[in-house]
C-alpha positions, 0 to 999 in steps of 0.5 A: 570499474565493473568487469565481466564477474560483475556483469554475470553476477548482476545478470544472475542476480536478476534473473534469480529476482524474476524467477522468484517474483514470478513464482510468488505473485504466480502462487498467490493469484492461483491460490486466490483464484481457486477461492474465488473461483465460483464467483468468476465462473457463475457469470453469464457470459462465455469462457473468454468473457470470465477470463477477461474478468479474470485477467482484469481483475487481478492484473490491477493487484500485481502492484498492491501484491508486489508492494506487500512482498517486495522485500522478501523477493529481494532478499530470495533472491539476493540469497539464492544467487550467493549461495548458488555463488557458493555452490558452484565455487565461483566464490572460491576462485576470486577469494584467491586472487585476493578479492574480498568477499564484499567486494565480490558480492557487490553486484548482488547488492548493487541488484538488491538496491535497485529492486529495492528502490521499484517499492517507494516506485510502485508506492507514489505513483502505480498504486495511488492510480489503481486504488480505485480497482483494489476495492472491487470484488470478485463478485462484482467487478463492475461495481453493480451490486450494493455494498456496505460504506463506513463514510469519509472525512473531508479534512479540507471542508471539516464535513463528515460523510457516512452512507448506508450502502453504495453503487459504485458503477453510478458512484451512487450512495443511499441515504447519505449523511452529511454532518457540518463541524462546529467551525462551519458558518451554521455550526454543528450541523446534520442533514440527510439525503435519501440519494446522492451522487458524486459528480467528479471535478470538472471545470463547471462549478457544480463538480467535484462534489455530492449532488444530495437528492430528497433533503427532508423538510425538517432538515430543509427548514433547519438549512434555511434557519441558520447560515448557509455552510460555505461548500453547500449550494441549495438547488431547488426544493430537497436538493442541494451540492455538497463541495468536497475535497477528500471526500469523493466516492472512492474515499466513502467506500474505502472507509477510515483507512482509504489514505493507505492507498495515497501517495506520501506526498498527500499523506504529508497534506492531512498530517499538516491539517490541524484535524486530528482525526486518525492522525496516529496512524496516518503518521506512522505509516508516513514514517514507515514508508521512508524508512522501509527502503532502510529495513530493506536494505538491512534486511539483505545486508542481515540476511547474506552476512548470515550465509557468508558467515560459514562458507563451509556450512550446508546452502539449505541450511544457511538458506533457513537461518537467512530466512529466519532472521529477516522474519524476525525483523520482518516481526519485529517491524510489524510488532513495531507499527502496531504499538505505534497505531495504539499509540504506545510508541510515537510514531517516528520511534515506531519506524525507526526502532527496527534501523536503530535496533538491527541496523547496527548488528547487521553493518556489524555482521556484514563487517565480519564476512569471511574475506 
């Protein structure tokens, strides 16, 4: 049954979650403006078209911000609002009408649990959706100026696409090259194109692919010598359609690691296609990402049993030691991914190490709250 203290706690708890997520997301915005300042400000244009730019451009980046600090916000503020609780001796009253501490505290675990679950939330379906506007620049919000691409890996078709420099604005890339795996009808196969576009997929069927422009005669006469791959469509002298499914121009221009951006759904896709190519890391964070609400919550769990260990003992300090074990463990999970992209530790034991190893201690500490 949820009574009035719980609805107070509840509502305390939230509102100590807007205020620290406001003033850490606050915080970095202006810290990044303020480097970034030059790049908005040397703009032609007026006052009111840089703050547009301005707002533009960082209100796509709220979600992958909140996604990298969505933890730590919770478990601020869950530990603000019970050591405010302590604070104000609002614990006190309840402890001597015979209520346990766990039980006084559920509100805030009940709030903890539901800011927890806005990460996978913002994870599957906000992020995937602005992936496209995290690559842009401070310097180049509309995607006019030349930049540099490491290539993609269409995993359906087996083609390999990497290009010299690209425009996003036109989803133009210069001297593209294409090359076919050995498992394509005309074998291990390399072609280049002075210019190629990317037409998005539509309903006709020279979409969702690569227009190549200035196909050289050497690789037209190689095309023309073996079979024809199974997604190239030749369209007349030195032109050709490219069929792509992964490969699109955002997956070019974001480079080996555009699949963070994926939801896990598709991750889950390429992790069940035989190509092995970076499949050690996309495994891992297909792991981490359905353990992460488990870190989360023995991160909270973790961090109040630390603060209501000693009721008696200064806010600021158990405040410190709350913030210094969830860092440990905030380390340790990140110590744990890296050995797993190496490959030293397998990818379900590189995610689940940290809820095996600190998920004990802290049902542990959490069991031997003073009550």
């Amino acid at each position: 049954m949820i009574t009035t203290l719980d609805r107070m706690f509840l509502l305390s708890y939230l509102r100590s979650y807007a205020i620290v997520w406001t003033s850490l997301i606050g915080l970095y915005v202006v810290l990044d403006l303020f480097t970034h300042l030059d790049d908005f400000v040397n703009r032609p244009g007026t006052f009111v078209a840089s703050a547009r730019v301005i707002i533009h451009f960082y209100g796509y980046r709220i979600p992958q911000l909140f996604d990298l600090m969505a933890e730590p916000i919770t478990l601020m503020a869950a530990a603000f609002s019970v050591s405010w609780m302590q604070r104000n001796n609002e614990l006190l009253p309840q402890l001597s009408a015979g209520i346990p501490t766990r039980r006084a505290i559920r509100p805030i675990l009940l709030g903890a649990a539901l800011t927890l679950s806005l990460t996978p939330l913002n994870q599957e379906f906000l992020i995937p959706e602005v992936a496209d506007q995290l690559m842009t620049k401070p310097d180049d919000p509309e995607g006019t100026k030349a930049q540099v691409l490491t290539g993609a890996y269409d995993t359906a078709t087996g083609t390999h696409l990497e290009g010299y420099v690209g425009f996003r604005r036109d989803r133009r890339v210069e001297r593209l090259n294409v090359t076919f795996s050995e498992n394509s009808p005309s074998g291990m196969l390399h072609i280049a194109a002075a210019e190629a576009v990317y037409v998005p997929k539509g309903d006709d069927p020279l979409t969702g692919g690569w227009l190549l422009i200035g196909i050289g005669p050497e690789d037209t006469q190689r095309l023309g010598s073996r079979p024809m791959p199974t997604n190239l469509t030749a369209l007349g002298t030195g032109r050709y359609f490219l069929k792509v499914t992964d490969a699109d121009f955002e997956a070019v221009c974001r480079g080996g690691t555009w699949y963070i951006y994926a939801p896990t759904t598709r991750l889950r896709e390429m992790l069940l296609d035989p190509e092995p190519r970076r499949r050690g890391k996309m495994a891992v964070l297909f792991h981490t990402r359905i353990t992460r609400p488990l870190v989360g919550g023995i991160m909270v769990i973790l961090g109040l049993s630390v603060i209501l260990w000693n009721p008696n003992r200064h806010v600021i300090i158990s405040a410190g030691l709350c913030m210094g074990v969830a860092a440990s463990l905030f380390l340790f999970v990140i110590a744990c991914k890296y050995l797993g992209d190496q490959e030293v530790l397998t990818a379900p034991l590189a995610a689940w190490m940290p809820v095996l190893l600190f998920g004990p201690p802290a049902l542990v500490a959490f069991d031997s709250v003073h009550t």
